[in-house]
N, C-alpha and C positions, 0 to 999 in steps of 0.2 A: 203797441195797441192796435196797429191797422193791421195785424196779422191775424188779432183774433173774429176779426169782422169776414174773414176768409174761410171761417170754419164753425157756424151756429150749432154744428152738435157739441161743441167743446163751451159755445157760450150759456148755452143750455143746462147744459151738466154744473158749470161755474154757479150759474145761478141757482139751480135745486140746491147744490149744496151751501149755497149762502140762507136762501130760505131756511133751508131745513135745522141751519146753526140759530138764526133768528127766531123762529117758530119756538124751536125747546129751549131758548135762551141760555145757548153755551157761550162757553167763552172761548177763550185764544187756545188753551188744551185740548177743546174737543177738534179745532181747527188742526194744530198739529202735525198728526197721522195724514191726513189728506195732502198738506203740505209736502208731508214726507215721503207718502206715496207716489207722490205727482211728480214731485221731482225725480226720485230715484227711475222712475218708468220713463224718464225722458234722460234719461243721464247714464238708461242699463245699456243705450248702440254703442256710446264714445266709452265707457266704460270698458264692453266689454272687448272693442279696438283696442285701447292701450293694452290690458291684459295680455291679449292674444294677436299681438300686431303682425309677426309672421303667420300664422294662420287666418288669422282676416282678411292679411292680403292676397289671398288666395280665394277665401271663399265668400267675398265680397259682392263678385260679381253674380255667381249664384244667389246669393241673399236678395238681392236686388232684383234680379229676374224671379225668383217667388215671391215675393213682395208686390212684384208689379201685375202677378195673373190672381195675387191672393188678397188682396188689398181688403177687400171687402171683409174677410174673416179676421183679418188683423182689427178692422174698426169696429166687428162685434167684441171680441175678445176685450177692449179697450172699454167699452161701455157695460159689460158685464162686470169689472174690474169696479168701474166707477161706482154701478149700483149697488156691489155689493157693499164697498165703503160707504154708502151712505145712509142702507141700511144696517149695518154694523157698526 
């Protein structure tokens, strides 16, 4: 729980989509999808490690060093991801 007090655009996003499931009065199915998406977007780095764990280890370090100058277009990419789950 103290991890998510470390990142208000992720409690932000949390919350529109809890509204937005209260608002149109869905239930646990229209929840689902987001679950499912949420996870698999956070499960596709160790994922695609085990997959690929020779070649990972290889281009790990790179990953990381565009990650670390790109960061910003990753956290668009991540909220465009969310909006459009929430409006779809």
């Amino acid at each position: 729980m103290h991890v998510l007090l470390l990142f208000p655009s992720d409690v932000i996003i949390l919350l529109t989509v809890g509204v937005n499931l209260e608002h149109d009065d869905l239930g646990l199915g229209a929840v689902l999808p987001f679950i499912a998406a949420t996870t698999l977007i956070a499960a596709l780095p160790l994922l695609l490690y085990l997959l690929f764990y020779s070649r990972a280890h290889r281009l790990m370090p790179q990953v990381r060093g565009w990650m670390n100058t790109h960061s910003w277009l990753a956290n668009i990419i991540v909220c465009v991801i969310f909006i459009a789950l929430i409006l779809f």
